[in-house]
PAVOKOL-958528 format. One record per residue: residue in one letter; x negated, y negated, z of N, C-alpha, C in turn. Coordinates in steps of 0.2 Angstrom, whole numbers, plus 5000, padded with zeros to 4 digits. Example, Ala and Ser with C-alpha at 12.3 -4.5 7.8 and 13.67 -1.06 7.14 Angstrom:
BEGIN
A493450285039493850225039493450165039/S493650115035493250055036493650005039/
//
This chain:
BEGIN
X453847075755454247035760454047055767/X453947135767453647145775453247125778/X452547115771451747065774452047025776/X452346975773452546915772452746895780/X453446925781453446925788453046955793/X452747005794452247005798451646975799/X451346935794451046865794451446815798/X451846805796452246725798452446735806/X452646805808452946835813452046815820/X451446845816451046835823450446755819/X450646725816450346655816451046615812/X451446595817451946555814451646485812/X451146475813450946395814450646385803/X450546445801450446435795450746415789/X451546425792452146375788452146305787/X451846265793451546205796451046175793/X450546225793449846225788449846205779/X450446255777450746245770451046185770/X451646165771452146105772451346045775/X450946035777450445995778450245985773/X449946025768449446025762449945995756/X450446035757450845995750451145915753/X451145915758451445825760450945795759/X450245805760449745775759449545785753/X449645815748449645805740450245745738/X450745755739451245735738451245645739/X450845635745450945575748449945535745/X449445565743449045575739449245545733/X449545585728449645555721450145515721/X450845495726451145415727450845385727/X450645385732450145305735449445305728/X449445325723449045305719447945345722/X448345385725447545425727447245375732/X447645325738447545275740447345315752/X447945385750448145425757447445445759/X447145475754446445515756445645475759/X446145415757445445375756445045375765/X444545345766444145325770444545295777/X444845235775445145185779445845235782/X446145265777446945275777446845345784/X446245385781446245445785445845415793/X445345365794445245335798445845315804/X446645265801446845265805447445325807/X447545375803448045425805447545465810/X446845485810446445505814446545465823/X446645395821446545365827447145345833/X447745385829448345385833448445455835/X448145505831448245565831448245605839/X447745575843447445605848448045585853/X448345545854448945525857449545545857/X449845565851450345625850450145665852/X449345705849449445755850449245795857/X448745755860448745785867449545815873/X450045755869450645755874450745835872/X450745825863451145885862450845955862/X450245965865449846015866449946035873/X450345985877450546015886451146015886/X451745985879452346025878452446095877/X451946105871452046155867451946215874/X451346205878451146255884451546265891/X452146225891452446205893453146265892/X453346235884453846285880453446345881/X453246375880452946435881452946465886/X453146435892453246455897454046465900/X454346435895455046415895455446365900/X455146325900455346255901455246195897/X455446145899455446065896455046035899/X454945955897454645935899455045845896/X455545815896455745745893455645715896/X455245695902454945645906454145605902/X454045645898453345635895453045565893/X453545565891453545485887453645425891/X453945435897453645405903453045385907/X453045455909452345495910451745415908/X451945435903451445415897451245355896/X451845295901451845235902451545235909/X451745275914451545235919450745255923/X450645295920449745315922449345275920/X449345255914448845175912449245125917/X449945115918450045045921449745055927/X449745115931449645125937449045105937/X448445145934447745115932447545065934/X447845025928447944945926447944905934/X448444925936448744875940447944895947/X447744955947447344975953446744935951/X446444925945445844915944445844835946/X446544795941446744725945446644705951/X446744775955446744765961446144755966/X445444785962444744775964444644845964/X445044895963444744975962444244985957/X443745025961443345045950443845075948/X443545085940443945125935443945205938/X443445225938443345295938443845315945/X443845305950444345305957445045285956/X445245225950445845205949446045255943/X445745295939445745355933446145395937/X445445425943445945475945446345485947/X446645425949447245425955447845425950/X447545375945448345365939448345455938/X448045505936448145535934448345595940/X448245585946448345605951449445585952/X449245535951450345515949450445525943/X450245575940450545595935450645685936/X450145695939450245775941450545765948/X450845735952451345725955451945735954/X452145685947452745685944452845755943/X452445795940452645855934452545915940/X452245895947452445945954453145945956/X453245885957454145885957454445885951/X454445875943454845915940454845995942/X454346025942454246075941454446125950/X454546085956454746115963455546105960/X455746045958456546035958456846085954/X456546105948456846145943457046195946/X456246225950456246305952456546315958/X456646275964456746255970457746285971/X457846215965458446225965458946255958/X458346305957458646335949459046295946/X458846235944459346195937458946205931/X459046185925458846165918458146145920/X457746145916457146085916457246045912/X457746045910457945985903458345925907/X458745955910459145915918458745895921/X458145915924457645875930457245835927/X456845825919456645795918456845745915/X457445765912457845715908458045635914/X458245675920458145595926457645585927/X456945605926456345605930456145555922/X456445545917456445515913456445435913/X457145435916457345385919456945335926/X456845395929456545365935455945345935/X455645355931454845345930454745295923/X455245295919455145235915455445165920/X455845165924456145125929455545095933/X455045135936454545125940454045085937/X453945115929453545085927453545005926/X454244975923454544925923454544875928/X454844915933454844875940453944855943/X453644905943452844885945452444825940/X452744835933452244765929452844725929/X453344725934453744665931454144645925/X454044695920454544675914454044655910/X453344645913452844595907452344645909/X451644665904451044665904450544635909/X450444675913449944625915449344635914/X448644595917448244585912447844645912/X447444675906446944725905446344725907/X446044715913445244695912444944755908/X444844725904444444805898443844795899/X443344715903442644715903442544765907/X442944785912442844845919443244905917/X443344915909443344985908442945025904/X442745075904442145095898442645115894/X443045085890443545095883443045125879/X442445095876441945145874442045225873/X442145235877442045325879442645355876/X443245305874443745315875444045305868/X443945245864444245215859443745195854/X443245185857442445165847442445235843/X442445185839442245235832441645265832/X441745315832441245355829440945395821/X440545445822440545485820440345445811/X440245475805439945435799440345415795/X440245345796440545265794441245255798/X441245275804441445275810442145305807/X442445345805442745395802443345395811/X442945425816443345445821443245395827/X443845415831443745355837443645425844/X443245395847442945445851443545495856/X444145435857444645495859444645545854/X444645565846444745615844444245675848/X443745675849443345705851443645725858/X443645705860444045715868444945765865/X445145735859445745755859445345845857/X444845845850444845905850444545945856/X444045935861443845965869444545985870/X444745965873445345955876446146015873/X445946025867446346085861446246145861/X445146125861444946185860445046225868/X444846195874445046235880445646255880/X446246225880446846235881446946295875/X446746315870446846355865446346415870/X445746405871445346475876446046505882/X446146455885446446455890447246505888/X447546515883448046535882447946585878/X447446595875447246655870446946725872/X446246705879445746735881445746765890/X446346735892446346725899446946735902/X447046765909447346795911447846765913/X448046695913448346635913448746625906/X448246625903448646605898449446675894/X449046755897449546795896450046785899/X450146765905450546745911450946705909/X450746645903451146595903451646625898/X451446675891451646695886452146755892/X452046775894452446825899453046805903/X452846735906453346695909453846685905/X453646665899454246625895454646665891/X454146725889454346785884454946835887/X454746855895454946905899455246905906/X455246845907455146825916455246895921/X455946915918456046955924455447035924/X455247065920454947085918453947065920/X454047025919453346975921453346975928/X453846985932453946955939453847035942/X454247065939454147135941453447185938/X453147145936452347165936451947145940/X452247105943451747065948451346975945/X451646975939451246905938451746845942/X451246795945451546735950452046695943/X452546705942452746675938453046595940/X453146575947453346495949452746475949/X452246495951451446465952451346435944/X451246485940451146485933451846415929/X452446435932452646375928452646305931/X452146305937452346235941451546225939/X451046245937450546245934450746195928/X451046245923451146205916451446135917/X451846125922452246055922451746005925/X451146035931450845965932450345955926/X450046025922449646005914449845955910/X450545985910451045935904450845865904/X450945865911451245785913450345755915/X449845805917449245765916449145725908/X449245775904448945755897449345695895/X450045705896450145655895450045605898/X449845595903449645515908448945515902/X448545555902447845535901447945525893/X448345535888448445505881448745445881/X449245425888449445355890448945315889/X448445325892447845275893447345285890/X447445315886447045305878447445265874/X447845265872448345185868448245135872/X448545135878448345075883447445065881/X446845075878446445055879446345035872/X446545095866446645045858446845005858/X447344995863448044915859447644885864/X447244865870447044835873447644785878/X447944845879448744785884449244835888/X449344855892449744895895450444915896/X450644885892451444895890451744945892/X452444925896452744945899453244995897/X453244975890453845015885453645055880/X452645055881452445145877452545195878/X452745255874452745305873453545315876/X453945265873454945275871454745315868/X455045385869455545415863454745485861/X454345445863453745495862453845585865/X454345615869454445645874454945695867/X455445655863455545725856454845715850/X454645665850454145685845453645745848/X453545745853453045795855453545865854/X454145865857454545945857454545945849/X454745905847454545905836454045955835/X453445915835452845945836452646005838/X453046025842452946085845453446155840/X454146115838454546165835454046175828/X454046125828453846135821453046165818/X452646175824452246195825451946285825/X452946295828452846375829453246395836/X453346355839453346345845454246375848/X454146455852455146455850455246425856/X455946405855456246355861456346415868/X456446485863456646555873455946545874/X455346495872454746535876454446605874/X453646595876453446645873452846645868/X453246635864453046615858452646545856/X452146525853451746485852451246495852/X450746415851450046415851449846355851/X449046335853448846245851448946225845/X448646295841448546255834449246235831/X449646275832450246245829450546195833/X450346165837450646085843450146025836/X449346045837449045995833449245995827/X449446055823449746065816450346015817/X450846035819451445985820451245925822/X450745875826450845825829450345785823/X450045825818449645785813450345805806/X450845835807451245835800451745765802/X451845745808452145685810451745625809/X451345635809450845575808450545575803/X450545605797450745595790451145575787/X451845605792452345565788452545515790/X452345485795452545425796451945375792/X451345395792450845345788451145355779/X451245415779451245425769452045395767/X452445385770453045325772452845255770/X452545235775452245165773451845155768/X451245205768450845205761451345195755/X451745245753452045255748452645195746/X452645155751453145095750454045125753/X453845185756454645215758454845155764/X455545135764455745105770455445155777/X455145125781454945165786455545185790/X456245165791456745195795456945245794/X456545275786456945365787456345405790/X455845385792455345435797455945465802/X456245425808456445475812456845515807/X457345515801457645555800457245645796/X456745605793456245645792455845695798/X455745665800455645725806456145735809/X456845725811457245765813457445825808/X457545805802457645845795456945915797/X456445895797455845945801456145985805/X456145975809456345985815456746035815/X457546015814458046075810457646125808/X457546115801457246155797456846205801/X456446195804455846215808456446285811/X456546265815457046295821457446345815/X457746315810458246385807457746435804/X457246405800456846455797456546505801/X456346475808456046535813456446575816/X457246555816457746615816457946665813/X457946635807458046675802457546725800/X456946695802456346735801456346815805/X456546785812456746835817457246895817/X457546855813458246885813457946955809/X457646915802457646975800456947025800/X456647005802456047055803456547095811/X456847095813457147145818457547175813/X458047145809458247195805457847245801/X457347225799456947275795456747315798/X456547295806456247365810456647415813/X457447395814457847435813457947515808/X458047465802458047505795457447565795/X456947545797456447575797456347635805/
//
């Protein structure tokens, strides 16, 4: 029982790992050996990068002991921003950066409002929510407007790649993009900072680490990744809609709980943000596959979720009691 805990206590993401393997069995032998095939893994691969990026600059985000529910916004209005610059006669590369430029904007001002005026960051972004899904709406009008894709290199972005084109090139960009933020928090002085920040503050503060710098960092990350995973869907669906990434802003925090990630901060990792944000995206696919109504997915993952959350308490709870005893 003590290994047991002190595995789970310093790689929480392995419970995440297990519960993967058996979903992926489970949803395998329904679907008649139908989940593993070629095609099926091809499209769970090809959405994955889009959750998961958000939920990689959640998860480092939580870590730091903050929020971030603007995400999902976020998320819209960087490709529409894009969208609309390129319409406008901007190249892409100059109108990329600028989208991405109002999106670490955004996550400057959640992150001054929060820390400025000591509120919640669950409170600042939860308006910040609102106001930037509003924006988005209001700029396209309530409608799409047009994608010129022959003036984007979507290539780079969304073609298949890799043998029997198995991957779409965002995966690759998805795993770059993992594998730094995983060096970044592991290996670096920043990244201890951030696990300090969330883990200790006042303590952290009183070492000397910049700890508002560090979490007004994580807020304009968050809110980068998530604009630039915006405009990877914006380039797969080929349409710039107004009203993508609803609701994407608790699947990322999902993703993150269930990945390992405690809500005091601290505590976390990438691989458990990707482990979670690919346990969600099996269950929503091994759902349909299996002929399950797809309307109990959210229930299914809030059911996750829960679970996630007690069992890491519980876990806590007692491996402090045991070092008591001892």
């Amino acid at each position: 029982m003590k290994k047991l805990l002190k595995v789970y206590l310093q790689k929480p993401e392995l419970a995440g790992i297990v519960l993967l393997a058996l979903l992926i069995a489970l949803f395998q032998f329904r679907s008649q050996m139908v989940f593993l095939s070629a095609e099926n893994v091809r499209g769970i691969l090809g959405v994955l990068p889009e959750v998961g990026l958000v939920a990689i600059g959640v998860t480092l985000l939580m870590i730091c002991g903050e929020f971030d529910l603007s995400v999902g916004s976020v998320f819209a209005l960087t490709p529409m921003s894009i969208t609309l610059l390129v319409n406008a006669g901007v190249p892409f590369w100059p109108a990329f950066l600028i989208g991405l430029v109002v999106a670490a904007a955004i996550g400057l001002m959640n992150g001054l409002i929060t820390l400025v005026f000591n509120i919640p960051s669950f409170i600042t972004t939860l308006g910040m929510l609102f106001i930037v899904r509003s924006l988005t709406v209001v700029l396209s009008g309530g409608f799409p407007p047009n994608l010129p894709i022959d003036q984007m290199p979507a290539h780079l972005f969304v073609s298949f790649i890799g043998p029997d084109g198995l991957f779409r090139a965002s995966f690759l960009w998805f795993i770059g993009i993992g594998a730094a933020a995983a060096i970044l928090l592991s290996v670096t002085n920043l990244g201890n900072w951030m696990k300090a920040t969330g883990g200790f503050l006042e303590a952290s503060i009183s070492s000397g680490v910049p700890a508002r710098r560090v979490k007004l960092f994580s807020f304009v990350l968050c809110a980068v990744l998530a604009g630039f995973a915006g405009m990877i869907q914006v380039l797969r669906l080929g349409a710039a809609l107004p009203s993508i990434g609803d609701g994407l802003e608790l699947q990322a925090v999902a993703a993150a709980v269930i990945g390992g990630t405690a809500l005091s901060g601290g505590i976390g990792n990438v691989l458990g943000a990707v482990v979670g944000a690919l346990l969600i995206r099996v269950i929503d696919n091994g759902l349909v596959l299996t002929q399950v109504d797809a309307n109990w997915f959210k229930f299914a993952v809030g059911s996750l979720t829960i679970f996630a959350v007690v069992a890491n308490a519980w876990m806590r709870r007692t491996a402090r009691h045991l070092k008591v005893q001892l």
